[in-house]
C-alpha positions in Angstrom: 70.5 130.3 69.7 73.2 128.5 72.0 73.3 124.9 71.1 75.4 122.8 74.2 76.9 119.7 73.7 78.4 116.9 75.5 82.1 115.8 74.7 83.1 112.3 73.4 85.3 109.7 75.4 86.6 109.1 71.5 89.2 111.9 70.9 92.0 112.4 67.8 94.9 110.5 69.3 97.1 113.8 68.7 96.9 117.5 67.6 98.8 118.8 64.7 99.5 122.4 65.9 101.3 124.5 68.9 101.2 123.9 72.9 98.2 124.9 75.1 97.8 128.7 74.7 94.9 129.0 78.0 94.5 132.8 77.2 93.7 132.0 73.7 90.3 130.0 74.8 87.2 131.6 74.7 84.8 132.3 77.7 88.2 134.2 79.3 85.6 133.7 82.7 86.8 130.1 83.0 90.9 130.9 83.4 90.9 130.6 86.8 89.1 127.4 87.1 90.8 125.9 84.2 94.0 126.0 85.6 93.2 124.6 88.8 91.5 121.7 87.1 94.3 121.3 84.9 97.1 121.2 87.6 94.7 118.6 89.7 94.6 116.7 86.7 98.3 116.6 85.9 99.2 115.7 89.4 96.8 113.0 89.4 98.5 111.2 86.3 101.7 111.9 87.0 101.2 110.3 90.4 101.2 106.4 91.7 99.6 104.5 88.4 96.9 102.4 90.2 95.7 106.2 92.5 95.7 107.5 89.0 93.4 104.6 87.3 91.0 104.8 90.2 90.7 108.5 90.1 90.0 108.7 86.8 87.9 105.4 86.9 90.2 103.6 83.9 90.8 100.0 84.0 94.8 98.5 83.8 94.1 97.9 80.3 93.7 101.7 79.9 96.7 103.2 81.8 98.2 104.8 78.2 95.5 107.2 78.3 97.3 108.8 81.2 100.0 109.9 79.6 98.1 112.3 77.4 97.2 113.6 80.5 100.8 114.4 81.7 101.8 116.1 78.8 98.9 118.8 78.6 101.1 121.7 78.5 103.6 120.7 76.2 101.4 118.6 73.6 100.2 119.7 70.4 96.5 121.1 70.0 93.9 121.1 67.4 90.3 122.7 67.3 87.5 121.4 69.5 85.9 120.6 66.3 88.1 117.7 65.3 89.3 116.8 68.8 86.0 114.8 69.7 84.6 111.9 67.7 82.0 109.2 68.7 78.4 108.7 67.6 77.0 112.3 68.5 79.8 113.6 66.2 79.8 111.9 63.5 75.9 112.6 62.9 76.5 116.1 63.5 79.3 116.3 60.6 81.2 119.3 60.9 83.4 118.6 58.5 80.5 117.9 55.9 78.3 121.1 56.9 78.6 123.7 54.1 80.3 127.1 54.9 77.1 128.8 56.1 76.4 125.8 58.8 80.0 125.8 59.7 80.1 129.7 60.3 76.8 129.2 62.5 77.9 126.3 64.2 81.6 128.5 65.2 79.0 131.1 66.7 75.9 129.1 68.7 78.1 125.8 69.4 79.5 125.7 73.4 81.2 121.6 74.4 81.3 121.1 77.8 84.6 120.0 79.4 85.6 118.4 82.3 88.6 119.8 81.7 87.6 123.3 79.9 84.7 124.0 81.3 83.0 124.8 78.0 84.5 125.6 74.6 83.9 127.0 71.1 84.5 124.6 68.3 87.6 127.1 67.0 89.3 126.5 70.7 92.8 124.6 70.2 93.3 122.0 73.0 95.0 119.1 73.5 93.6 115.6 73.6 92.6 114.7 77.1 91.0 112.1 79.7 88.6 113.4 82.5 85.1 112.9 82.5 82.5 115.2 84.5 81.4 112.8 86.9 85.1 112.4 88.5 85.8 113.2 92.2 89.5 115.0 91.2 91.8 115.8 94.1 91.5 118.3 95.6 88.8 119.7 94.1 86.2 117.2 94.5 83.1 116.7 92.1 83.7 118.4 88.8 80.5 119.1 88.1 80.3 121.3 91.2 83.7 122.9 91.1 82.5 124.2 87.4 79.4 125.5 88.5 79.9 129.0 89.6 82.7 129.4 87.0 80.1 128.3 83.9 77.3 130.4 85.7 79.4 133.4 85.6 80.5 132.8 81.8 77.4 132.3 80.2 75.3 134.9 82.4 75.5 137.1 79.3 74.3 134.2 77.0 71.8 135.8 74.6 68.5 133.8 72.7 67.1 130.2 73.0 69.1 127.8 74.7 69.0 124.0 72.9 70.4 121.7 75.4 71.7 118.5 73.6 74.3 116.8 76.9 73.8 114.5 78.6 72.9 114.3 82.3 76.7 114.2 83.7 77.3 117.4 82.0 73.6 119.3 82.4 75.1 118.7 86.2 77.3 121.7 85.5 75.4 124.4 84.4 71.5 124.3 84.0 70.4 127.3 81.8 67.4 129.1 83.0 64.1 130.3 80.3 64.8 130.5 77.6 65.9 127.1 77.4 64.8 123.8 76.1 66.4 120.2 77.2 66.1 117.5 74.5 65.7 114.3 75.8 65.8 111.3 72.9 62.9 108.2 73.6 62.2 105.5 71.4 58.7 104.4 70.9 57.9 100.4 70.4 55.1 98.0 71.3 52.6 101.1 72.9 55.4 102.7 75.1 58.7 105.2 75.6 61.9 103.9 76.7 64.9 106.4 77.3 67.9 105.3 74.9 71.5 105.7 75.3 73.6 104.8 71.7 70.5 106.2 69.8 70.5 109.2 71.7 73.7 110.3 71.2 73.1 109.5 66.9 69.8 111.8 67.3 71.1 114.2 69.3 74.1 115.1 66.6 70.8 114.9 63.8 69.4 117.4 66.0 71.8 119.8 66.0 73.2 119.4 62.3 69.6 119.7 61.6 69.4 123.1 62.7 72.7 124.1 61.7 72.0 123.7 58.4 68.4 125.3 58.5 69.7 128.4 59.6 67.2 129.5 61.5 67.3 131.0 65.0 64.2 129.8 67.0 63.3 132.3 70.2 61.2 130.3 71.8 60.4 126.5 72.9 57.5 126.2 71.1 58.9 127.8 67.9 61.9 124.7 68.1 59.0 122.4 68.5 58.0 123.7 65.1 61.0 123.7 63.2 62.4 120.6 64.8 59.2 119.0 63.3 59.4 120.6 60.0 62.7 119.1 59.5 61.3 115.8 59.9 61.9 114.9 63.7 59.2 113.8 65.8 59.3 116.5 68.6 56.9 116.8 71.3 57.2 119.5 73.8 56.6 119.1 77.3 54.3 122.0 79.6 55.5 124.7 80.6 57.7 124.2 83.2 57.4 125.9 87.1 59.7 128.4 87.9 63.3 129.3 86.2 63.5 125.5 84.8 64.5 124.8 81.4 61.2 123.4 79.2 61.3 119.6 78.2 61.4 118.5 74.5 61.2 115.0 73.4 62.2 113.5 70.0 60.7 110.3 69.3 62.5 107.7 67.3 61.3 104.1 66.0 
């Protein structure tokens, strides 16, 4: 099972160990890309202040979070696991899982970057600002600049697919069968909204959840089943028509 996540705007404000090591990342696929994103990004922010805001679509009141992005290659790093915070990871809880959870979570865990294309949760990186949906010169769309590079990477991905990002990021890579994209709805007064804050909290449940079940679902329908015996309400969708990725829904109240 390969269980993809979204990053967080909220990062640690600084790592604790050595410089960027790029041929120390996993998915060794992604080098190439990586370091054309990376120089794009450095140029950007080391660049006129107000191009750089716009680019990056930060406001005035933001303009210190550029200069994390200048110093990528000299800064200190620390694991993807502790680099990204926000509502999604602090309901998923690495920190909390026991060493079982935490050993399976090192192994099925990818985060998608803007920046890194995708990472393990052992990969040491520096904190950053760049979201997916950024036009970055020269490149253009990330999302599309990432494509071929992420298709290539995880070609040889093996067993179910559980797709937890959000839409920005699905943008990047879309996984073909097996694979299973979890969208979050709440249910109130007869009918089904799509949330956003809520989403993010159930979607880290989610994926603790079956962290710490330690089971390894093959297909959609056996997710379904185990999302439900771990108390979610989880609907699957139909099948869906061609090489498309099935549709499961978690209700929440």
């Amino acid at each position: 099972m390969l269980i993809l996540l979204p990053p967080s705007e909220g990062k640690a404000a600084r790592g604790d160990g050595p410089p960027l090591r790029p041929r120390s990342l996993g998915f060794p696929e992604l080098a190439a890309t990586r370091e054309k994103v990376l120089d794009a990004l450095v140029a950007v922010a080391t660049g006129p202040e107000p191009a750089a805001l716009a680019v990056l679509g930060l406001s005035p009141g933001q303009s210190g979070e550029l200069a994390a992005d200048r110093e990528l290659r000299t800064a200190p790093t620390l694991p993807a696991g502790r680099l990204y915070t926000g509502v999604l990871y602090d309901n998923l809880g690495l920190d909390t899982l026991d060493a079982d959870a935490r050993r399976r979570a090192e192994r099925s865990v990818v985060v998608f970057s803007a920046l890194w294309g995708a990472l393990r949760l052992t990969d040491r990186v520096p904190p950053y600002r760049l979201s997916m949906g950024v036009r970055l010169p020269p490149l253009g769309p990330l999302a599309a600049c990432w494509r071929p590079a992420l298709g290539e990477a995880l070609a040889a991905r093996r067993g179910l697919v559980v797709d937890l990002r959000s839409a920005t990021y699905a943008q990047a890579w879309r996984p073909g069968p097996p694979a299973v994209t979890v969208r979050v709805l709440r249910e109130a007064a007869g009918g089904r909204t799509v949330v956003s804050h809520q989403a993010k909290a159930t979607r880290g449940a989610v994926a603790r959840a079956l962290l710490e079940s330690g089971a390894n679902p093959r297909t959609p329908r056996a997710l379904a089943g185990l999302l439900a015996d771990l108390g979610h309400a989880a609907e699957l969708g139909p099948p869906p028509r061609g090489p498309a990725p099935w549709t499961l829904d978690v209700i929440v109240s």
